[in-house]
Every structure is written in C-alpha cells, then in structure tokens.
HTML snippet that shows the backbone in 3Dmol.js (N, CA, C, O; Angstrom):
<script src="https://3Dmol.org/build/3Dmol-min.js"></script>
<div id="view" style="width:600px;height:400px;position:relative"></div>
<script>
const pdb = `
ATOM      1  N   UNK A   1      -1.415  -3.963 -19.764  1.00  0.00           N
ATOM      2  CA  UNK A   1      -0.185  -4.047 -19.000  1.00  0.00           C
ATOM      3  C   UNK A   1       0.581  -2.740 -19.134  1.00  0.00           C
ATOM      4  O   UNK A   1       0.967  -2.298 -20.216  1.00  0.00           O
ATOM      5  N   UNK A   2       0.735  -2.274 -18.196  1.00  0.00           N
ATOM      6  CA  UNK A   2       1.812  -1.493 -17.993  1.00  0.00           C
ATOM      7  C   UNK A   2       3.442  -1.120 -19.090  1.00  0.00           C
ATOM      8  O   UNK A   2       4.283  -2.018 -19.066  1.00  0.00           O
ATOM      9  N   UNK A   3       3.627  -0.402 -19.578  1.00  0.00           N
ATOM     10  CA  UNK A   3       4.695  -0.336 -20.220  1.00  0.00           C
ATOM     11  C   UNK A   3       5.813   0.049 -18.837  1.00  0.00           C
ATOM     12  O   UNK A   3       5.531   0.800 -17.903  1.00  0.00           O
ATOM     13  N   UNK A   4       6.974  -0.616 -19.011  1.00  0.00           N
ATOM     14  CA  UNK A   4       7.904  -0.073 -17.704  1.00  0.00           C
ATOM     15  C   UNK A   4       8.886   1.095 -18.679  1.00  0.00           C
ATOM     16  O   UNK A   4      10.094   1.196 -18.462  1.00  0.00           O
ATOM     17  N   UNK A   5       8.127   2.001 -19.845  1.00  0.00           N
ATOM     18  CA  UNK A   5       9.050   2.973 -20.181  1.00  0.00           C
ATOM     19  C   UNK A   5       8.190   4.118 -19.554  1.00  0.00           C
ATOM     20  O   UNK A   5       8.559   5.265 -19.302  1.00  0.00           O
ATOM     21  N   UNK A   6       7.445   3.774 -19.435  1.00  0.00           N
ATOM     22  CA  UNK A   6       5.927   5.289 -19.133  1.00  0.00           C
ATOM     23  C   UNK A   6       6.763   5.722 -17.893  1.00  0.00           C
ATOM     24  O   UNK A   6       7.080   4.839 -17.096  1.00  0.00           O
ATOM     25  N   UNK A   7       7.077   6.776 -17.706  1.00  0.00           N
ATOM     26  CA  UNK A   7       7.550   7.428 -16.689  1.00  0.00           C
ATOM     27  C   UNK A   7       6.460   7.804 -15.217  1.00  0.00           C
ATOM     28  O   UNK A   7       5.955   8.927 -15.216  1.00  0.00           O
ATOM     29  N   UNK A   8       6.264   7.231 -14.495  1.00  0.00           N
ATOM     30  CA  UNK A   8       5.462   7.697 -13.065  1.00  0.00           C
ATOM     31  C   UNK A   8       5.727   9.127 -12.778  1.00  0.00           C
ATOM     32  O   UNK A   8       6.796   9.650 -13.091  1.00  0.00           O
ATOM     33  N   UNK A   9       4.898   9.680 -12.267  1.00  0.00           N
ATOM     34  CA  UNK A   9       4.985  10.581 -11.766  1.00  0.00           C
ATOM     35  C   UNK A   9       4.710  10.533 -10.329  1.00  0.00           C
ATOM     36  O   UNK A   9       3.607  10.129  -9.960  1.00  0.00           O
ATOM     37  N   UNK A  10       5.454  10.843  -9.611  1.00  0.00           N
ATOM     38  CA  UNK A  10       5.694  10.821  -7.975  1.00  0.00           C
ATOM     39  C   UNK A  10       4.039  11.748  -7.265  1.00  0.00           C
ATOM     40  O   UNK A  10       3.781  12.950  -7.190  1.00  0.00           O
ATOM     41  N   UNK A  11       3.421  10.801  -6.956  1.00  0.00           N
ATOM     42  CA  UNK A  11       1.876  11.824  -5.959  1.00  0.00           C
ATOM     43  C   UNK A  11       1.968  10.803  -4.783  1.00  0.00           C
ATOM     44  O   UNK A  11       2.487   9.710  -4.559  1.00  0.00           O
ATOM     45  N   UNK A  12       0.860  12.126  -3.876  1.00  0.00           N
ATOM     46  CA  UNK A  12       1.283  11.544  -2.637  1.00  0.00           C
ATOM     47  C   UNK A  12       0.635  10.294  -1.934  1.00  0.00           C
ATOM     48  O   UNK A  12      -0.589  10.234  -2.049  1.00  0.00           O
ATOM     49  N   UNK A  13       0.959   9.759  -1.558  1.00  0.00           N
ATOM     50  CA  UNK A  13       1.099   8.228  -0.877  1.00  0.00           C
ATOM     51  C   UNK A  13       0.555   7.929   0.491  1.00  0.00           C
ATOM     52  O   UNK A  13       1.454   8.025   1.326  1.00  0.00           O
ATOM     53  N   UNK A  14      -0.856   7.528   1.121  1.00  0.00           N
ATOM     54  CA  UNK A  14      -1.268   7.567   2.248  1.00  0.00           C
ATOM     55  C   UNK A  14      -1.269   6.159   2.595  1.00  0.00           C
ATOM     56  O   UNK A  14      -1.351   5.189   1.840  1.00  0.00           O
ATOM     57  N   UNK A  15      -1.140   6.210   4.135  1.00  0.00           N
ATOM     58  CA  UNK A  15      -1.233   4.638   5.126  1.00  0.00           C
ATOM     59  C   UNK A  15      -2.440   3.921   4.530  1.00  0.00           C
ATOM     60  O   UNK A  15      -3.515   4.469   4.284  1.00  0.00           O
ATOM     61  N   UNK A  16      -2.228   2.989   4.381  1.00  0.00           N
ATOM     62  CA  UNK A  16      -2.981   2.017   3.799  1.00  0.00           C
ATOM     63  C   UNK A  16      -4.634   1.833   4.922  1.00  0.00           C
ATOM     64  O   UNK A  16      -5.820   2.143   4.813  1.00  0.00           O
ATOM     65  N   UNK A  17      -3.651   1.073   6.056  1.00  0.00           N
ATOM     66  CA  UNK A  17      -4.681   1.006   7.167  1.00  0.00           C
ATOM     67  C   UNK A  17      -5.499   2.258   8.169  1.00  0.00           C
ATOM     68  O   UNK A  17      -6.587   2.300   8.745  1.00  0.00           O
ATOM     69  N   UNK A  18      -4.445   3.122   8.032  1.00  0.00           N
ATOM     70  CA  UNK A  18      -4.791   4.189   9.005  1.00  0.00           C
ATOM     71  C   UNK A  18      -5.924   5.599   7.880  1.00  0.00           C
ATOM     72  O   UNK A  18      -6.506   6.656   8.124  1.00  0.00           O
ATOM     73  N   UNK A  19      -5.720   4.837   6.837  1.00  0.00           N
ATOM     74  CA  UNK A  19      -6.690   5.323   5.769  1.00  0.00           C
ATOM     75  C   UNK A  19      -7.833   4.391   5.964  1.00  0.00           C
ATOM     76  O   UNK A  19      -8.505   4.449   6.994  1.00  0.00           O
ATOM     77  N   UNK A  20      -7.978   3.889   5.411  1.00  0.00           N
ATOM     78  CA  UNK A  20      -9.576   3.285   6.030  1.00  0.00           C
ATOM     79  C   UNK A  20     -10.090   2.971   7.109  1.00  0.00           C
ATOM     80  O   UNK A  20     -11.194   2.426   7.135  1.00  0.00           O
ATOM     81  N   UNK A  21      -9.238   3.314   8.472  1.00  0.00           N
ATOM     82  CA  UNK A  21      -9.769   3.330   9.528  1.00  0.00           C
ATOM     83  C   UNK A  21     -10.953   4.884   9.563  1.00  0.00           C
ATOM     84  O   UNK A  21     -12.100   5.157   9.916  1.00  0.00           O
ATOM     85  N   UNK A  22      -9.772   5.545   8.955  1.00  0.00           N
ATOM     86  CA  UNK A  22     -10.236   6.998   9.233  1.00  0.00           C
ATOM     87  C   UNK A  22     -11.224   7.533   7.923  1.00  0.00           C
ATOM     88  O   UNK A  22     -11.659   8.679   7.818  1.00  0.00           O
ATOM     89  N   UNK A  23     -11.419   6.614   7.132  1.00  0.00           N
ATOM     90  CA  UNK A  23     -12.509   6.354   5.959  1.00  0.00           C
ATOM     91  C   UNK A  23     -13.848   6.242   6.382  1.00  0.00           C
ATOM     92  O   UNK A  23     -14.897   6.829   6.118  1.00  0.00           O
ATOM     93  N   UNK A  24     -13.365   4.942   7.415  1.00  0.00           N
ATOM     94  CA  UNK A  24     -14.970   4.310   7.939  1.00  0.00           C
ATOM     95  C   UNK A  24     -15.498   5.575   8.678  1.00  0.00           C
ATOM     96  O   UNK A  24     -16.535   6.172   8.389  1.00  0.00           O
ATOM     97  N   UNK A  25     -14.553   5.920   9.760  1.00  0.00           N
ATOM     98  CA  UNK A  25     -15.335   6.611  10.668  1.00  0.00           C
ATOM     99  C   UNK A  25     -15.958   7.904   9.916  1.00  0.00           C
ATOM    100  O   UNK A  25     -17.111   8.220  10.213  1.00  0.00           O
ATOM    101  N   UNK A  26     -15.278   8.636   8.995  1.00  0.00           N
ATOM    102  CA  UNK A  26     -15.484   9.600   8.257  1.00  0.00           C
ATOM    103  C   UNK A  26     -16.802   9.412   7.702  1.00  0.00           C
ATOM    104  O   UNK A  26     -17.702  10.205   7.978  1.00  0.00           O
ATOM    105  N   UNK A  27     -17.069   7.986   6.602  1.00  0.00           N
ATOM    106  CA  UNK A  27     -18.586   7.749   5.987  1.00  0.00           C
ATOM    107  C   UNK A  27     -19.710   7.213   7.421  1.00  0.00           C
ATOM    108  O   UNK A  27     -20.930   7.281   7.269  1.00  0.00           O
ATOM    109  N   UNK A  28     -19.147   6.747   8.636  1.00  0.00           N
ATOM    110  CA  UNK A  28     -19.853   6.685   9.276  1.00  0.00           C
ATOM    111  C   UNK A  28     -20.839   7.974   9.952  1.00  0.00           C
ATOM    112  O   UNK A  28     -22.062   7.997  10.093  1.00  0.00           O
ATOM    113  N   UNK A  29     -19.860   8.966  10.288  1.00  0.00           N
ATOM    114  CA  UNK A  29     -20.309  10.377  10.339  1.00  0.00           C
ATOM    115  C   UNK A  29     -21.097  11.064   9.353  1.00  0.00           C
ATOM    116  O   UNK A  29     -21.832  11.920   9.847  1.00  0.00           O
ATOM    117  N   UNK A  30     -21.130  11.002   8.715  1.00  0.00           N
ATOM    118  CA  UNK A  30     -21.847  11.130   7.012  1.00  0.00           C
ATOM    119  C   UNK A  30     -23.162   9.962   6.790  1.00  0.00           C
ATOM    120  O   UNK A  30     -24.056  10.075   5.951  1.00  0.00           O
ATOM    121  N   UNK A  31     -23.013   8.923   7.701  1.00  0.00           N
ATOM    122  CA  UNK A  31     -24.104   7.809   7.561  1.00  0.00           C
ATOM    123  C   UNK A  31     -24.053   6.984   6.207  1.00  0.00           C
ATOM    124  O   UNK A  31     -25.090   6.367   5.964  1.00  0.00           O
ATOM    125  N   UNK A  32     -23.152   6.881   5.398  1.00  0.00           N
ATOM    126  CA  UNK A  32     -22.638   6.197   4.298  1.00  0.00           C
ATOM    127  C   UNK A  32     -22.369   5.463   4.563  1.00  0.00           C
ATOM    128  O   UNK A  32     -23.355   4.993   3.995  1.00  0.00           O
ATOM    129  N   UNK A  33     -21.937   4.691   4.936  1.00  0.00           N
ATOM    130  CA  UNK A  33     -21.296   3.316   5.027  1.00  0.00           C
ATOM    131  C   UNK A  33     -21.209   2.340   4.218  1.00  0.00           C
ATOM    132  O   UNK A  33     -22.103   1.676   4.741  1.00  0.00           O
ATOM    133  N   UNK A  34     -20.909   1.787   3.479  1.00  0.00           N
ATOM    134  CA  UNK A  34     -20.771   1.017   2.744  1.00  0.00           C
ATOM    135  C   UNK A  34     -19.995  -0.361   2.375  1.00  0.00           C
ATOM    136  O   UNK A  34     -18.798  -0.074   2.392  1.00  0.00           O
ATOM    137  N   UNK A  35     -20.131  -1.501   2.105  1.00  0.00           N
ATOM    138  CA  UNK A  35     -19.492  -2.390   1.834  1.00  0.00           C
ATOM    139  C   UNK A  35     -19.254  -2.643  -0.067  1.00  0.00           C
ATOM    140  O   UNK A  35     -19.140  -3.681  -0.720  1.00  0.00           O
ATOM    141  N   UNK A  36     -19.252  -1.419  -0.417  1.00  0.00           N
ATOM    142  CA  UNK A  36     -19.000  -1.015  -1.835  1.00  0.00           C
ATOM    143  C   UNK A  36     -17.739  -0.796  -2.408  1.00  0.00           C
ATOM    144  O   UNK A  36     -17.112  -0.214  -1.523  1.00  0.00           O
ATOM    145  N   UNK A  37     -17.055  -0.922  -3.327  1.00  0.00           N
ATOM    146  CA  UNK A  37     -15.774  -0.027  -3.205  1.00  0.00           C
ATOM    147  C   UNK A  37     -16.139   0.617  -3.518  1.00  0.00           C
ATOM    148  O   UNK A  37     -16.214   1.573  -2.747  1.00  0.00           O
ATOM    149  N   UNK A  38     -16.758   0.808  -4.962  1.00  0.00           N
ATOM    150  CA  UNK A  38     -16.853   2.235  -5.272  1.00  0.00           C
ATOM    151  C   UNK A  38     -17.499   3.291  -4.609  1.00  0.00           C
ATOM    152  O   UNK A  38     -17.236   4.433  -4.986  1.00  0.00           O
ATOM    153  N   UNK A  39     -18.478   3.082  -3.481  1.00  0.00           N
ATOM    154  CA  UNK A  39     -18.694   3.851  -2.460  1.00  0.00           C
ATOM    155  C   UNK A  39     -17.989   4.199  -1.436  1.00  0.00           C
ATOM    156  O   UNK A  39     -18.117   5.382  -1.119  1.00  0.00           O
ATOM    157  N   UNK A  40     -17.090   3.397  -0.634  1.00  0.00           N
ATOM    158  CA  UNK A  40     -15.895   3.246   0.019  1.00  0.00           C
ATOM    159  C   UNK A  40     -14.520   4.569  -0.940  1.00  0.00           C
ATOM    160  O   UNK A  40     -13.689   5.272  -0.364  1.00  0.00           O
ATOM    161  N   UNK A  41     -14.684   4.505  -1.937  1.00  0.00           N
ATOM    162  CA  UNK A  41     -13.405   5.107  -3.270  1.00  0.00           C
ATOM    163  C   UNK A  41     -14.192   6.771  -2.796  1.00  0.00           C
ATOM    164  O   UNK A  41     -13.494   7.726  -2.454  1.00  0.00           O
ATOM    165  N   UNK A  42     -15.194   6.811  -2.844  1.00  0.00           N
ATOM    166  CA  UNK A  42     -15.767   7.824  -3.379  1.00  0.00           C
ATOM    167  C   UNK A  42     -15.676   8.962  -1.404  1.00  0.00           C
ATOM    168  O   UNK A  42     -15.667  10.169  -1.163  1.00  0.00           O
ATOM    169  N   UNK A  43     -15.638   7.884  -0.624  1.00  0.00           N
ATOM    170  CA  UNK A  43     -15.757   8.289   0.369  1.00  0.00           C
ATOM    171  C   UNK A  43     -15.301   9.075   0.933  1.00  0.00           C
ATOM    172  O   UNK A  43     -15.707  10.091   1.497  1.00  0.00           O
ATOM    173  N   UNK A  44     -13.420   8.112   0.651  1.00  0.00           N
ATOM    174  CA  UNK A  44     -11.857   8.140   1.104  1.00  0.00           C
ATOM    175  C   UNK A  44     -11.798   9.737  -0.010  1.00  0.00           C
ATOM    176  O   UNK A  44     -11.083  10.609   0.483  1.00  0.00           O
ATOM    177  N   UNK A  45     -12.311  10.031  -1.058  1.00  0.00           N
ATOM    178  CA  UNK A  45     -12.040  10.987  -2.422  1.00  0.00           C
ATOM    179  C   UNK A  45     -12.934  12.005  -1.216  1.00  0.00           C
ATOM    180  O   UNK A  45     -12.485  13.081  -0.820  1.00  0.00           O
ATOM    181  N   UNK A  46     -13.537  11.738  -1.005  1.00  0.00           N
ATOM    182  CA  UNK A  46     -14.516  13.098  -0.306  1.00  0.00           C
ATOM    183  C   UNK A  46     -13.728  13.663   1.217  1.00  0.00           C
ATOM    184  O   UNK A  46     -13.715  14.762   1.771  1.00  0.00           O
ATOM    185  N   UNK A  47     -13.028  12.156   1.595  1.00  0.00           N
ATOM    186  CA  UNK A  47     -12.383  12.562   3.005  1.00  0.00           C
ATOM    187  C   UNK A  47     -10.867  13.600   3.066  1.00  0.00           C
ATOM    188  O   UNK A  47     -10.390  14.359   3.909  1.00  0.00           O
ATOM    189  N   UNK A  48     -10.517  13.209   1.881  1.00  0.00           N
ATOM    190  CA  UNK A  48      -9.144  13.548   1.360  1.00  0.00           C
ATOM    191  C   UNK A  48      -9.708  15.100   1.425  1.00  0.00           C
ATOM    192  O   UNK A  48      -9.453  15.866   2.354  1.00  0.00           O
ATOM    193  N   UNK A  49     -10.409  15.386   0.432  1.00  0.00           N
ATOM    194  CA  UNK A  49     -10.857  16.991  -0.404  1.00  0.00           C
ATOM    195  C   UNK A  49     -11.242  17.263   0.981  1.00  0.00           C
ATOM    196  O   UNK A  49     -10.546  18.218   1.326  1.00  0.00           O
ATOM    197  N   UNK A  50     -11.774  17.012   1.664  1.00  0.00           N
ATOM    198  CA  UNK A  50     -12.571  18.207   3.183  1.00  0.00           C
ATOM    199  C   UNK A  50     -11.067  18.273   4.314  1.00  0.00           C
ATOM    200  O   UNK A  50     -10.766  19.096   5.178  1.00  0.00           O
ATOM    201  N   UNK A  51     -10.507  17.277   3.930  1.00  0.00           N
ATOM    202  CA  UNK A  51      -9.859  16.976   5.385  1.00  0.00           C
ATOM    203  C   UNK A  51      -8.274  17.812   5.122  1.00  0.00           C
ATOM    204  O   UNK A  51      -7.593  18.371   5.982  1.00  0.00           O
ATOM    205  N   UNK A  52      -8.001  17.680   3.734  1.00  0.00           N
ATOM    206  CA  UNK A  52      -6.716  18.335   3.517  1.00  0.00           C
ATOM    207  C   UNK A  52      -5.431  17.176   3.422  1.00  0.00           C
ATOM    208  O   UNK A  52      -4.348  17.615   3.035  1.00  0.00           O
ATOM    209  N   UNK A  53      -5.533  15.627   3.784  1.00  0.00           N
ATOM    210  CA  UNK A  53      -4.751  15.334   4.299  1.00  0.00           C
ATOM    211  C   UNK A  53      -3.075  15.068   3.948  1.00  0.00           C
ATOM    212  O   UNK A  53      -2.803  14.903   2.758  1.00  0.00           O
ATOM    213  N   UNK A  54      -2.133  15.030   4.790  1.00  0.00           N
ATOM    214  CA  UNK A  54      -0.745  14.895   4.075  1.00  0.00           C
ATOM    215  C   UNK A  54      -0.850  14.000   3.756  1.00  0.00           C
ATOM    216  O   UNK A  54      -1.626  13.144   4.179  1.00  0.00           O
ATOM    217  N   UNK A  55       0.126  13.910   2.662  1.00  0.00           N
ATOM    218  CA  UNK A  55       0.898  12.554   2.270  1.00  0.00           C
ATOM    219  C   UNK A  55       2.030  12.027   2.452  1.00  0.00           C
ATOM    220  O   UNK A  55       2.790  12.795   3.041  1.00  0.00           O
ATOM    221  N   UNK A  56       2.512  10.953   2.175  1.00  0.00           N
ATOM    222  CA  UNK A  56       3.887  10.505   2.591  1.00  0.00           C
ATOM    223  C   UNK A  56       4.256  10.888   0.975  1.00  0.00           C
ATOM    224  O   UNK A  56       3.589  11.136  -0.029  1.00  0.00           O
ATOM    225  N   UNK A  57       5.989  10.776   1.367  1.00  0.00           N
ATOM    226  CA  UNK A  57       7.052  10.993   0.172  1.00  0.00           C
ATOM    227  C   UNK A  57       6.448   9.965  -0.517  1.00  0.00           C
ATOM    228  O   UNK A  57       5.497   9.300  -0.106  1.00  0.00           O
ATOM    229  N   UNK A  58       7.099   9.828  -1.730  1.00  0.00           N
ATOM    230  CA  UNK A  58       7.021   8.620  -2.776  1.00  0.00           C
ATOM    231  C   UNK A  58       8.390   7.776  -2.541  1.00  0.00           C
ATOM    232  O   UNK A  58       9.466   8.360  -2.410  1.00  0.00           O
ATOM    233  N   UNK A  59       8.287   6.528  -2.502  1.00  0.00           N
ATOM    234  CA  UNK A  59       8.905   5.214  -2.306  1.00  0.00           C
ATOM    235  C   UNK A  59      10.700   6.322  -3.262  1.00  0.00           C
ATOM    236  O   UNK A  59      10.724   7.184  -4.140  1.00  0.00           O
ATOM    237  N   UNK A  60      11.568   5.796  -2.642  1.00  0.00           N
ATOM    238  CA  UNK A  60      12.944   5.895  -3.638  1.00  0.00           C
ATOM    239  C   UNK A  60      13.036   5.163  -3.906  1.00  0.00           C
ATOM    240  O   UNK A  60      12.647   4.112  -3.396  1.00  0.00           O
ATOM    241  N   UNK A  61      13.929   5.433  -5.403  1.00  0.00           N
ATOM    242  CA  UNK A  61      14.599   4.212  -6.203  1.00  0.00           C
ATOM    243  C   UNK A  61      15.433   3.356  -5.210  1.00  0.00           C
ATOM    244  O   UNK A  61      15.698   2.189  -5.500  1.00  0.00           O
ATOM    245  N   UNK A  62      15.777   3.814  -4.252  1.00  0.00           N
ATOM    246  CA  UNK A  62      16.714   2.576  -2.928  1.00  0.00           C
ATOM    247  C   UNK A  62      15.420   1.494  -2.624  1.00  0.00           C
ATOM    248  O   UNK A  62      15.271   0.274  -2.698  1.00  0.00           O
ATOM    249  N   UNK A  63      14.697   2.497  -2.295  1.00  0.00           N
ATOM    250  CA  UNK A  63      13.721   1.615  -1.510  1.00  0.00           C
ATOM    251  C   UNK A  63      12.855   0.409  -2.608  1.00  0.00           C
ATOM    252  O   UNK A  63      12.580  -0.718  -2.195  1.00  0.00           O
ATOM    253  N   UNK A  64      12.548   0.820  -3.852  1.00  0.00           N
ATOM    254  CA  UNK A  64      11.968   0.087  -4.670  1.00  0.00           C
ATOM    255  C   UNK A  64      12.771  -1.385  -5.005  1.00  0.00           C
ATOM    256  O   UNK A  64      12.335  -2.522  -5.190  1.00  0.00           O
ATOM    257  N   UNK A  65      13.989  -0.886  -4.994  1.00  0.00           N
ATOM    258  CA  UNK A  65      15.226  -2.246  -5.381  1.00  0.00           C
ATOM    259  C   UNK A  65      15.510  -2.574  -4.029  1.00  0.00           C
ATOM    260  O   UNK A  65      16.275  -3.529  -4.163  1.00  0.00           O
ATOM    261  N   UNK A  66      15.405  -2.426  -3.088  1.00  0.00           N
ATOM    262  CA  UNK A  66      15.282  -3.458  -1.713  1.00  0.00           C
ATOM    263  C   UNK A  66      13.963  -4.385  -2.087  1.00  0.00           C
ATOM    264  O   UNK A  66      13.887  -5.611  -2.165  1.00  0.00           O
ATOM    265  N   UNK A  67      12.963  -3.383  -2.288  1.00  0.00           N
ATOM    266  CA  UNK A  67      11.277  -4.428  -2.709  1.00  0.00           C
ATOM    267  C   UNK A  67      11.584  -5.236  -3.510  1.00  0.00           C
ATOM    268  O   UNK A  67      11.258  -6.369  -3.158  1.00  0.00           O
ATOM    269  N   UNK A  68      12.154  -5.175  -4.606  1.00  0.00           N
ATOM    270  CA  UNK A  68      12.409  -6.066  -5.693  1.00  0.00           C
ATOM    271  C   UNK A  68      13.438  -7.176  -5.380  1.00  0.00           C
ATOM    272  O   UNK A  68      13.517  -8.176  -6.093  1.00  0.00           O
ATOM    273  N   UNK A  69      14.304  -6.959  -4.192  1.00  0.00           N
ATOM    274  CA  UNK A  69      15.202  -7.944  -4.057  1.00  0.00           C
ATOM    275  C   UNK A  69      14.569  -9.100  -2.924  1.00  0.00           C
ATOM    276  O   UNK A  69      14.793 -10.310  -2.952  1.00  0.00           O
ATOM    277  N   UNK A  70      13.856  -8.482  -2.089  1.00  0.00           N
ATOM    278  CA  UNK A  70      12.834  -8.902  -1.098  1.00  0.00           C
ATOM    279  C   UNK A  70      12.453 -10.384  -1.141  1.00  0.00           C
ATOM    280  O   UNK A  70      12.610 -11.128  -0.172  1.00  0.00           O
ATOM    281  N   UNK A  71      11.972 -10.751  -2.254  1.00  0.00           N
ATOM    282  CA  UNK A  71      11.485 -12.203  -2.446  1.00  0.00           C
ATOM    283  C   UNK A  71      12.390 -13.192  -2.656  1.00  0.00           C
ATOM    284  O   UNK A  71      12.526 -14.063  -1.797  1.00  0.00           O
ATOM    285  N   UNK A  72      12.852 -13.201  -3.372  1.00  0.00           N
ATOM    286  CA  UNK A  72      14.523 -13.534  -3.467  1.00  0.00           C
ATOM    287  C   UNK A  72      15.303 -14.027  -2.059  1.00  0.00           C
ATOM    288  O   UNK A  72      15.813 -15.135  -1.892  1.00  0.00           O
ATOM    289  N   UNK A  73      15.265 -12.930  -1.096  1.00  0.00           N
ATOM    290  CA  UNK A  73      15.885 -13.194   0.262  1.00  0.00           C
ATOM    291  C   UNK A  73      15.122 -14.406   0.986  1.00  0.00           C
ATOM    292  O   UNK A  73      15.475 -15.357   1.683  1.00  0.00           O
ATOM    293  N   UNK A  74      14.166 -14.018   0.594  1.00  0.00           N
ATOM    294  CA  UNK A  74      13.148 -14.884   1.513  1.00  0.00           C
ATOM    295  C   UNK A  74      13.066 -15.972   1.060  1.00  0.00           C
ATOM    296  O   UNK A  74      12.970 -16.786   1.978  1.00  0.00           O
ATOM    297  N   UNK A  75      13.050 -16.557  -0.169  1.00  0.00           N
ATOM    298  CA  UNK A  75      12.898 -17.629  -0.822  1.00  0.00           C
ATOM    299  C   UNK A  75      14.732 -18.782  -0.038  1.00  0.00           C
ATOM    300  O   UNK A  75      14.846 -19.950   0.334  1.00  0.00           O
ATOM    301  N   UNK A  76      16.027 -17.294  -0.161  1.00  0.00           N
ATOM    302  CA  UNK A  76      17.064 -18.453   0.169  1.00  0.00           C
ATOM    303  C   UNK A  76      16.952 -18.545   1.571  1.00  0.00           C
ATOM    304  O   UNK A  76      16.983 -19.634   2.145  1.00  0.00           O
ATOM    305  N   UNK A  77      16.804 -17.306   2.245  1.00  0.00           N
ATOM    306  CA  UNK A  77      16.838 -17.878   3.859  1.00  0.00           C
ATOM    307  C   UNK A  77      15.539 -19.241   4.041  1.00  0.00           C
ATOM    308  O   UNK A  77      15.564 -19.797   5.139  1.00  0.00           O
ATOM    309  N   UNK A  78      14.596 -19.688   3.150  1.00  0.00           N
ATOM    310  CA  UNK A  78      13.756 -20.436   3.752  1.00  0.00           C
ATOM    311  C   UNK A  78      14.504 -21.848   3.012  1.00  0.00           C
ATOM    312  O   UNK A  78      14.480 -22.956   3.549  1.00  0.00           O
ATOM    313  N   UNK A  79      15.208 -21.543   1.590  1.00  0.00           N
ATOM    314  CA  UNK A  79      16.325 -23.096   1.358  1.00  0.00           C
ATOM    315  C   UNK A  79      17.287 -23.173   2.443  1.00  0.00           C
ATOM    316  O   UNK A  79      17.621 -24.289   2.841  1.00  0.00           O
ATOM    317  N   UNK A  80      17.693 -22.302   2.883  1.00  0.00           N
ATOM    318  CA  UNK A  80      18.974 -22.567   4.023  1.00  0.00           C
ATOM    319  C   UNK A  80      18.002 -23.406   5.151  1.00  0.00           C
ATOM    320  O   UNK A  80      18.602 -24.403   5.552  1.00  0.00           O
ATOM    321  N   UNK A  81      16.908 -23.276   5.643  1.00  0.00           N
ATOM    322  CA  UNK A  81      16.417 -23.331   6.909  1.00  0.00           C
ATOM    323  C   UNK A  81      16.092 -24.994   6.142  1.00  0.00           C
ATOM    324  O   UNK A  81      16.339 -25.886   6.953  1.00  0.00           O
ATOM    325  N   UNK A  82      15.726 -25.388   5.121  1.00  0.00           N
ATOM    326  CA  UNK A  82      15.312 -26.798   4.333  1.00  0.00           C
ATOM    327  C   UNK A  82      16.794 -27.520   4.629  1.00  0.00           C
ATOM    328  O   UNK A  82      16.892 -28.669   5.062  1.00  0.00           O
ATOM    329  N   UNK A  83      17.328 -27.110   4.485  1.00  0.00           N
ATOM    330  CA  UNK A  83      18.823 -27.578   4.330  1.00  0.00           C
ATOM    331  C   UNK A  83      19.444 -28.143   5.625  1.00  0.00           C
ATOM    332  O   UNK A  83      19.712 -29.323   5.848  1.00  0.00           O
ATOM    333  N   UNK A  84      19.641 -26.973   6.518  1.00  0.00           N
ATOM    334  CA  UNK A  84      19.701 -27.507   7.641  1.00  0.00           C
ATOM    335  C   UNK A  84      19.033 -28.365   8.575  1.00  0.00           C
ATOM    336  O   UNK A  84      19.647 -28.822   9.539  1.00  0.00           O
ATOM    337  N   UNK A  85      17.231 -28.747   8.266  1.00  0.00           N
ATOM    338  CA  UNK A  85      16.938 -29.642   8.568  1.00  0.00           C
ATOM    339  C   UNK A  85      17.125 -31.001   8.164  1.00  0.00           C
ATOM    340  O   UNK A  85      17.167 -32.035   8.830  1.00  0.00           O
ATOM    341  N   UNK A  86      17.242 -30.758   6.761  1.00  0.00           N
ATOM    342  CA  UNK A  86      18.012 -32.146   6.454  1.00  0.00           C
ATOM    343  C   UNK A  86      19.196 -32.671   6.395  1.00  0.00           C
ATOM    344  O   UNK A  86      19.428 -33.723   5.799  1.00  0.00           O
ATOM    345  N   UNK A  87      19.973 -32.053   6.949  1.00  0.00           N
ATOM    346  CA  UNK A  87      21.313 -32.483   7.157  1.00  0.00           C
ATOM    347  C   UNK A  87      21.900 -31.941   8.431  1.00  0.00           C
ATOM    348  O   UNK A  87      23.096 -31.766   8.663  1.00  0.00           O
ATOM    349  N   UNK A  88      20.729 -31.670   9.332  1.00  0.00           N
ATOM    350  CA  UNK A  88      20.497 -32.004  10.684  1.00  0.00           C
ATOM    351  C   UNK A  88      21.495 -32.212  11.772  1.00  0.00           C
ATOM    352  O   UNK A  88      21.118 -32.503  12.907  1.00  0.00           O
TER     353      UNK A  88
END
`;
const viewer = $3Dmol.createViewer("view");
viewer.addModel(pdb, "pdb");
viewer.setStyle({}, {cartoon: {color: "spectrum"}});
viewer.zoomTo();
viewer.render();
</script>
C-alpha cells in the first residue's frame, strides 16, 4: 500500500482511450498485436519512444479534491431522488 506521505512526482499523463487506439494501430503496423498486456505495455513504451508523444499537465490539487468529493455527490443526489419518490 501506498504511503500518502511519499511525495508524487508530477510526469506526463496521456488519453487513456486515444492511447490505445493509437497503440493498436501502431503494433498493428509492426504486426504485433497482441491480447497481452505485457505485450500491449511494451508496445504503447515503444510507441511513446519513436513517436515523441505530448503529454497532458498533471491533475491539480483543485482538481484531485473535486475527484475526492465526487462520490459523495453522487451518493446524495441519488438519496434525494429515493426520497422524493417516496414521498411522492
């Protein structure tokens, strides 16, 4: 487990989806393909190093404590919506 004193260090941050879209086609071109991760890992590591690609910023501390408050919201807007059906 994680210690939450270890300090992160901010690296860069790519699209989740628009990364393995551009994974596949990449090991497809290469004829790799794989339903591996660790071949898939090794792929996205090879696509990165040839391709150069940017990254996004790293998440802010704003943005992390919106994430963290996130579930929470969702949990009361879905008691309010319980509520009002039963007392209808």
């Amino acid at each position: 487990m994680k210690s939450r004193f270890v300090r992160r260090v901010p690296r860069p941050v790519f699209r989740r989806s628009a990364l393995i879209r551009a994974g596949r086609a990449f090991a497809t071109s290469l004829r790799r393909l794989a339903k591996i991760d660790r071949v898939d890992a090794s792929m996205i590591r090879e696509m990165a190093r040839r391709l150069d690609l940017p990254g996004c910023p790293p998440e802010t501390e704003e943005v992390s404590q919106l994430k963290a408050l996130q579930p929470r919201r969702r949990q009361r807007v879905e008691d309010a919506r319980r509520e009002k059906i039963c007392l209808g």
